[in-house]
N, C-alpha and C positions, 0 to 999 in steps of 0.2 A: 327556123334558124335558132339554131342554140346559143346560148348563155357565151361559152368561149370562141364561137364564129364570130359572134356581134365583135368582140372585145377584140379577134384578130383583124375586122375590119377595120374597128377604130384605129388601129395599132396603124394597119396599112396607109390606112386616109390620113395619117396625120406624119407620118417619115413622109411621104412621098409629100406632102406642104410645103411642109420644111425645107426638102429638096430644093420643090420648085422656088418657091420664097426667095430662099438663100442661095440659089443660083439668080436670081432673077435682079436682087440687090447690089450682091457684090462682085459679081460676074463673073466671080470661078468657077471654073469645071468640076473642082472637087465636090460640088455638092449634090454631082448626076451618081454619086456614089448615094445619098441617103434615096432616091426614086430607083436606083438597082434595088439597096435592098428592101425596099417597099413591096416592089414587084416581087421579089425572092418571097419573101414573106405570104403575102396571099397567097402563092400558089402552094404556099408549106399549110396555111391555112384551109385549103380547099382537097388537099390530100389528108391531112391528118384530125380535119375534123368534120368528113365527110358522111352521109348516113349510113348504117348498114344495111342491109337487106333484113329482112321482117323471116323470110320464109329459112328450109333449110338449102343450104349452098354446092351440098356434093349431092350427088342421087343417090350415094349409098345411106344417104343421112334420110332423103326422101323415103325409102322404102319403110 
């Protein structure tokens, strides 16, 4: 896992806290907006900091 994966986890794990937390204390709804965009985030996380491929990708590149 990479350097900026770790950091968009952390990022994740701690909006979506927050969320729950502060939905949990004050009991508004508004705070199921900070666990959207938690979730929004890791899966931006998991696309944009994903591995690439080691070998080449088209077969014109293989030959």
């Amino acid at each position: 896992m990479t350097g900026p994966l770790k950091a968009a986890w952390a990022l994740v794990l701690f909006v979506v806290v927050v969320g729950i937390v502060g939905w949990a204390t004050s009991g508004r709804a508004v705070f199921a907006v900070f666990i959207v965009l938690g979730v929004l985030t890791g899966g931006a996380a998991l696309v944009a900091f994903r591995s690439t491929p080691s070998g080449p990708s088209s077969a014109e590149e293989r030959k």
